[in-house]
C-alpha positions in Angstrom: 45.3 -29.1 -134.6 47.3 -27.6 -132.1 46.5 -24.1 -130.5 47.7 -21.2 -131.9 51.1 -19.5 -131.0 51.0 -16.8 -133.7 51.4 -13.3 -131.8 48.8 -12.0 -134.1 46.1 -14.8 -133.5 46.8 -14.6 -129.3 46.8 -10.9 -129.4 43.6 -11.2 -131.6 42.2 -13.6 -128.8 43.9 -12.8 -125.6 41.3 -9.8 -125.1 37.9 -11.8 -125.4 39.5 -14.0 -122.1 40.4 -10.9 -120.2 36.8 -9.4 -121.1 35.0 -12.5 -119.9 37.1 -12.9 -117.0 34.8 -10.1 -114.8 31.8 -10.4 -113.5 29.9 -7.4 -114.7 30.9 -7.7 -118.1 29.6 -11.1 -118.3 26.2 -9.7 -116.7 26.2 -7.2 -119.3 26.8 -9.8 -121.8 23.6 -11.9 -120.7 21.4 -9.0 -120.9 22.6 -8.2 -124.4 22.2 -11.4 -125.7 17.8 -10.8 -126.2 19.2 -9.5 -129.9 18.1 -6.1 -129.0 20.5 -3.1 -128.9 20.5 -1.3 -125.6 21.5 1.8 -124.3 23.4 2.8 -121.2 21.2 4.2 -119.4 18.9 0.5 -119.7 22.5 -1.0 -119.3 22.9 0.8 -115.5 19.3 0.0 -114.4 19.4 -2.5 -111.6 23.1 -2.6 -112.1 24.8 -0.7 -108.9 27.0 0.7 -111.0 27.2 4.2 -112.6 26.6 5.2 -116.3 30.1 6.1 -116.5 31.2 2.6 -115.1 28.8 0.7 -117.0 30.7 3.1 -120.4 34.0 1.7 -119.4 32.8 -2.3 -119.5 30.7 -1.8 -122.6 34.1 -0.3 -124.1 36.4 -3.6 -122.9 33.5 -5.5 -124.3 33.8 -3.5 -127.8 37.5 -3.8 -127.7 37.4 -7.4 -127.2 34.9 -7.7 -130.2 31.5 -9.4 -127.8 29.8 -6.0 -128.7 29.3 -3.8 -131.3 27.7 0.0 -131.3 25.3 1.3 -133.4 24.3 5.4 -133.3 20.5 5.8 -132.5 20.0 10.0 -132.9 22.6 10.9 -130.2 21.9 7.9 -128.2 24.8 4.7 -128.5 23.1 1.5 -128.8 24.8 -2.1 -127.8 24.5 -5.2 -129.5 25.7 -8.5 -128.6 28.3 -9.4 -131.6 29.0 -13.1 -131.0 32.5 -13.2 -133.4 34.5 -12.9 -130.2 32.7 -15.7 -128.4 33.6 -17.5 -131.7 37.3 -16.9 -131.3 37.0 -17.9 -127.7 35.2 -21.0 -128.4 37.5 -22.3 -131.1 40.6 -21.9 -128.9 39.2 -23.7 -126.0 37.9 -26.6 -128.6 41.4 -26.8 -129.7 43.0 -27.0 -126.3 40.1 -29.2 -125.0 41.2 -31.5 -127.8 44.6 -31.4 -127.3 44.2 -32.1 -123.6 42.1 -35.3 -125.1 44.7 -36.4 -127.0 47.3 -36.4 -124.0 45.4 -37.9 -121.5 44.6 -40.6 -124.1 48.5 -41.2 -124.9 49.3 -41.4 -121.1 46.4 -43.9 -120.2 48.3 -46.1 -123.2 51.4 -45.7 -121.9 50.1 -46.5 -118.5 48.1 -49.4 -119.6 51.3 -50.6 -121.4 53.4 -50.2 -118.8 50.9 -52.9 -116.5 51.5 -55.3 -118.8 
């Protein structure tokens, strides 16, 4: 299996990396993965960081499909939505086993080429 190339698929998964890649967001992820849906104003609490900043990461998150939104009355609620974390997780078991299978070829070769 070798790692995708498609534009489609890397444009599909390219945003779940950037997502991960920042600190808050991944903070945000870890309090949203209870299975409970949040708002943002339990989002901000302990956080630092405004309601309006907290907005913006929630939408990256969304965008990058790690969190879904559900309407409560006129409050938004987040839930963790794992099917980006899926897409993550498949492309680095594909590139973990592709890195496998290289270092196994060159330790033949270099075994071979002791001989």
């Amino acid at each position: 299996m070798s790692l995708p190339t498609d534009p489609a698929q890397l444009q599909e998964t390219a945003p779940v990396f950037a997502a991960l890649g920042d600190s808050t967001r991944l903070a945000l992820l870890a309090r949203l993965q209870d299975g409970r849906a949040h708002a943002i104003v339990d989002l901000t609490e302990g956080s630092g960081l405004s309601r309006q900043a907290i907005s913006k990461h929630l939408n990256v998150l969304q965008a990058a499909g790690l969190v879904r939104q559900q309407r409560v009355g006129r409050e938004r609620r987040y839930l963790f939505h794992p099917k980006g974390i899926e897409r993550a997780r498949t492309y680095l078991e594909t590139a973990s086993a592709q890195w496998d299978a290289a270092i196994t070829r060159l330790k033949l070769f270099a075994e071979q080429d002791i001989d």
